[in-house]
Every structure is written in C-alpha cells, then in structure tokens.
Phi, psi and omega in degrees: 000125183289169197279305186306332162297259219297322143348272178329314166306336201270304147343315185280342187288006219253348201237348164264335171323315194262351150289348179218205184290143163309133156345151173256160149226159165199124187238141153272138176219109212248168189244131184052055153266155192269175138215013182289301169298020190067022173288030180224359194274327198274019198257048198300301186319334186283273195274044146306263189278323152279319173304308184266355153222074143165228204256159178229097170300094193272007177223064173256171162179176177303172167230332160222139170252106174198159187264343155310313204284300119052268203296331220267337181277273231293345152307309175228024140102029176251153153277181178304327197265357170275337164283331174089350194273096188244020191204192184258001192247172173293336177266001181261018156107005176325074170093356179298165186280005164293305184279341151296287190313344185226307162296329174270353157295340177233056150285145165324310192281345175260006195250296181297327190294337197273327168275031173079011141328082149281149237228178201184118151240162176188103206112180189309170186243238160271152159353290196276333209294140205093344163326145154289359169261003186220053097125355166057197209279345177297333178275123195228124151351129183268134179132311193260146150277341196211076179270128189219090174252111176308110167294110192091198199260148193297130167222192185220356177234170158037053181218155194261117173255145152283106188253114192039026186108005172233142208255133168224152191266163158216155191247281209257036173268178216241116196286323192298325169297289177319018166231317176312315233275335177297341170268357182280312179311305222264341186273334165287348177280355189257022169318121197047055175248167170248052195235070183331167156217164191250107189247120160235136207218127202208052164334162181283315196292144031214048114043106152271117070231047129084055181260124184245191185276140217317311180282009186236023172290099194105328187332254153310050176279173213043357188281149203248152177311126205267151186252076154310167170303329184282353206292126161047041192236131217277339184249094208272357222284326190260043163215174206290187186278333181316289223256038153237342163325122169288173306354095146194150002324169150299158130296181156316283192329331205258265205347324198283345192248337171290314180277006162260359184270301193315325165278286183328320175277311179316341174257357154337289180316341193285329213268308165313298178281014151285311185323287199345276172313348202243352162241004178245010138271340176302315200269355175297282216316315203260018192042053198229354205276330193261015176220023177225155219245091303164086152231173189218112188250182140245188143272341159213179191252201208205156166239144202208059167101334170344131127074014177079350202261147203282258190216136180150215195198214205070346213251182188265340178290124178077234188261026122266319177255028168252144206235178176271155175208137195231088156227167204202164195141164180285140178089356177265122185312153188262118167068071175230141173257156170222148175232058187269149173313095173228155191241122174351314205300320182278042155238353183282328154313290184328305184322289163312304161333303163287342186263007206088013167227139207222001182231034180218097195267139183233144176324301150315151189214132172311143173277351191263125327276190194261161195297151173257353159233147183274104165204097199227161134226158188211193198251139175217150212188124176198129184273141155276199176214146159233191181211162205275325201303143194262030176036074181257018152313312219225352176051051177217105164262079171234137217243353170258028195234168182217174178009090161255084188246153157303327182273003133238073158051023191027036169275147182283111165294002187217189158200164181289299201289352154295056207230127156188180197235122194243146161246156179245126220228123176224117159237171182276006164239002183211153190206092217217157187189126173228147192226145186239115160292119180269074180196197233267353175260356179070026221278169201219145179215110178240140158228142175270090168301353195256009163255333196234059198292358178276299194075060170293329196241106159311101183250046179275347183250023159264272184318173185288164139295324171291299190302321177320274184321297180340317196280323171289307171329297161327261156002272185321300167350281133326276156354337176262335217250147147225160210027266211272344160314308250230345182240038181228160216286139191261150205257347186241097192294346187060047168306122172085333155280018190223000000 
C-alpha cells in the first residue's frame, strides 16, 4: 500500500468520528523511556498490539526533556515557555498553586469531559502533585472522574496514592500492577455505556529508582548499554562545558553501573508491557476495542553513558529528547512507520480532535490526519537546576550545579547555566537542531543531523554568518509564539549552510 494511500485511510476517520458514538481514548504515558537506546525493544506485547496494528511515529519527540515541564506540555498542549512550568520543583511552577489556578483548568480532560467524556487517571501525574504546598492529596484535578494519582515522584514500593482525594498507602504492592488492576476496573464498568471515555495511564517505568517486579528480576542480566560511537565517548571540548566534567571517559566501574541500570529498566518495562495487554483485551471483551484510539508516549528520554554523561535526561541531544509515540485505531493504517514531525505539545490537540473539538487552538496541532510533508520546525526548552544541598559526598560547593552522586563519580548531570533554547529544524532537505545557551558566552550548538545523526561536530565556528542569523531568527521566533504563531511551515531549506 503506497504512503499516499494510506494518507487517505487515515483522513476518512475524520468522517466517522461524527458518525456514531465518539471514540473512546487511551493514552499511556511512561517516564523516562528512551528510544534512541532501544527502549520499545522488551515491549513485544505493546508493539504486538499497537505498533504493529497501527502507526509508529519515528521522528516524535519532547520540546523540554526533564518530567514536570513535559507532563506539563503534553497536558495541555504549550510549550514551557506559555505554561510556565519549568522545573520539578514548586517553585519552578511544578504542580504548583499557580499552575492549579490557571493552566490545569485547560487541560484535554477538562475540555473532552465538558464533551461527555467520562475520564480515568492513573499514575504519576506531576511531580509535585500531592505536595502540602499544592494543595496536598485532596486536591484532584479538574477534568477526571475517576482519579487514582501518584503523590510525588515515580516510585514502585511505599508509595501513596491519592484515589479520588483521598490518601492510601501501599507498601509491599508492585505500583505498576495497582494501576493495571484500577484500568481493568473502569474499563470493564464502561460495558454498554453510552458514554465515550478518556483513560491516561502513567505508570513509574523505567524510572529511578528502576525496580522491577519480583518475577521479572534478573530477567536481563547481562544486556549492555549498546556501544555506539557516542557511548563513553570523551572528546566533548566543541560542547558545552557541563559534558567536558571529569571523569572522561568513565570509568569501568561507572560503566558497570550504567549497564545494570539498562538491564533494570528494560525489566521495569515487562510489567508495563502486562498493563498494556491486560487493557487492550479488556476493551476486546467489552467491544469497545475497534472504537478506540490506543496511544502510547514517554515523556521523555533518558541517556545512559552517551558523550561520558553518567545517567539521566535534560540535555538538547537526541537520545533525550526523542521519545517513542504508538498509535492504532479506527480508520488508522495497520504496522506503518510515519516520519512526519510531531511534538508532545500534539497530543493534547490530537486528543481533542478525536473527541470533536475544534475550536480550541494551542501550540501544539493534531497529528491526526496526517501531514504529507515532513516539514516541520519546532522548539526545545530547558531551564537548568543547580541545588541549596552542598554535595558533601563529592566535595563540590556550589549551589549552580545539580545530582552531583558519588556512583557517578560526582560528575554533575545539571547546571543553573545549563538553560537553553533550540529550533529543531526537520524537512525532506534539511535536519538541523541550533541551540542557544543561556550564560555568560552565549554559547551555540548546531548539528547537521543528516550528515551527523551522533551530533559528534559542533559547527557553530563553521557556519556563514548569514545561516548563523537565519537561524537565530528562527529561534526568536519561536521563543514568542503562542497557538497558531507556533504553527508555521518554514519557508527557508537553508540551502548552502550545510
């Protein structure tokens, strides 16, 4: 079947939506998977039942990879710098009573539900959410009926849900299973109902602190970090300064610890790939399943020894911010990969879009149907963190630097001046990502992915200065826009800078 054919297929659900009952949806949304490192591979049952029957968006990705900011896009279809939300923390607007007072009043669940949506959350949220400065666990989002929310940051024991405002503890249940048994429930309860419904399902994996469940322990022992050309690789001196910290290379010992974090969170995942099967059988059963829209995200991706940096997600490369995105449904062709651009910011449009509604513009624009050119540019954003905590493990007291651990070798995953603003530039002639730093050198970081898909050559002391501005231009731009400003086709392949 030609890509144009299937264009079309895809385009008719646009006609069936308003013919029957509204679509039911469900989306997973999982923390820190990668997919640049193989992370969708221990996922057979997933891409089983979504990938392979339906589409596999291979060029999606975050606009900031860090998971408050994230969660915080794919909610409500902004970028960072129109939500505001830029860090994990409350005061950097995480979960905050700011952001309860103004941005979580317009989320997709509070739009599809006012459209006859009955709604299912289940799993981590924000960050923050559950704080006593935010408003503690009684406080349930506008927007859900059926609220089961992780109080704090992904964990997989001894963690606290809020279920409908109210706080129960679990010790020794597994959290991934307790979000299966509660999506198992609401979906068997929507048996003959006349009610489309909205489920997002947000498991910890693969996470830290990447535990996984008692029968899936060891499952991968020995599998290794894969050792690309970026793997532990020491000469960053054209990068910024944060990724020139010693140790580097690593050491062995660090390496050694990297590739057991890799075999843990891949077994994290199996459990995640039980959910998966255990609710898109669910929706067989109740015959509900050939009328729902089935997606599947992270919020962002993770790094695991790349470029020397020990483990975590933040950086402008890659293999943090591309993230997997999976979807299937009616009228969506079955086991395509498509590469057309899309960004987090598209899925709370997308979300809406399948529910019927249209008339509410956002930065993000539905991926549904889908584009016939890959010509898209967009935006990545990222505030850095330093911490009040003096790393006295590591003997480094500064207060701009962040996760300074001894088990990695107190090299630092963050910085304060580690802040920055990138367009990520994707066309069928051009594959590009310029970055701007916010410190005291203005420093710049371009890469020609489609010559340099590692992004090993910094070429800011390379470009024209006319491609230079161009680029910057570009940048600024972006940096302003919000809703339909946010969405336009760029007109300049940037021919001759490359």
């Amino acid at each position: 079947m030609s890509y144009s054919l299937q264009i079309l297929i895809v385009c008719s659900f646009l006609f069936e939506i308003h013919a029957k009952k509204l679509p039911n949806i469900v989306l997973f949304v999982t923390d820190d998977q990668d997919i640049v490192l193989n992370g969708m591979a221990p996922m057979t049952k997933t891409n089983k039942l979504i990938k392979n029957e339906g589409i596999d968006f291979t060029n999606a990705f975050t606009t900031t990879p860090i998971c408050c900011p994230s969660r915080s896009t794919l909610l409500t279809g902004l970028y960072q710098h129109n939500h505001n939300v830029f860090n994990n923390s409350i005061e950097g607007g995480c979960s905050s009573i700011e952001w309860q007072k103004s941005h979580e009043k317009r989320t997709f669940a509070v739009y599809l539900k006012e459209n006859g949506y009955k709604t299912f959350y289940a799993g981590k949220y924000l960050n923050q959410y559950g704080n006593k400065n935010a408003g503690g666990a009684s406080h349930v989002p506008p927007g859900w009926d059926s609220w089961i929310g992780l109080i704090g940051n992904s964990k997989y024991f001894n963690y606290t849900l809020s279920i409908n405002g109210k706080k129960k503890y679990f010790s020794n249940n597994y959290l991934t299973r307790i979000i299966q048994s509660y999506a198992y429930s609401f979906v068997k309860n929507q048996e003959n109902s006349s009610h489309p419904f909205l489920m997002v399902i947000a498991p910890p994996a693969p996470h830290h602190p990447f535990t996984p469940e008692a029968k899936y322990a060891g499952f991968f022992e020995g599998i290794r970090v894969p050792r690309n050309i970026q793997f532990n690789f020491e000469n960053n001196t054209n990068k910024h300064w944060l990724l020139q910290m010693k140790p580097s290379p690593l050491p062995m010992h660090t390496i050694s610890v990297l590739d057991e974090m890799y075999a843990r969170r891949w077994e994290t995942l199996l459990s995640v790939d039980n959910l998966v099967e255990s609710v898109v059988k669910q929706l067989d059963i109740i015959k509900e399943l050939d009328n729902t829209y089935i997606l599947y995200t992270s919020d962002n991706a993770f790094h695991l020894g790349q470029f020397s940096l020990p483990w975590d997600k933040r950086q402008l490369y890659e293999f943090d911010i591309r993230v997997p995105l999976l979807v299937c449904g009616p009228g969506i062709p079955k086991n395509v990969s498509v590469p057309d651009p899309v960004i987090l910011a598209d899925i709370a449009p997308t979300l809406l879009h399948i529910g019927g509604i249209n008339d509410v513009i956002l930065d993000g624009k539905s991926f549904l149907p889908i584009r016939k050119k890959i010509n898209r540019y967009f935006m990545i954003e990222y505030h850095g963190e330093g911490t009040l905590d003096k790393h006295s493990e590591c003997k480094i007291d500064d207060e701009n630097v962040y996760e300074c651990s001894k088990l990695a070798d107190c090299k630092c995953q963050d910085a304060k001046n580690n802040t920055y603003s990138c367009v990520r530039v994707l066309t069928a002639k051009s594959n590009f990502i310029y970055c701007q730093f916010f410190d005291d050198k203005g420093f710049e970081e371009i890469y020609n992915i489609k010559e340099d898909q590692y992004q090993l050559h910094n070429l800011r002391n390379e470009i024209s200065r006319i491609c230079r501005k161009k680029m910057q231009l570009l940048l600024k731009d972006l940096q302003s826009c919000k809703t339909e400003s946010c969405h336009r086709v760029l007109k300049d392949d940037f021919n001759g800078c490359f």
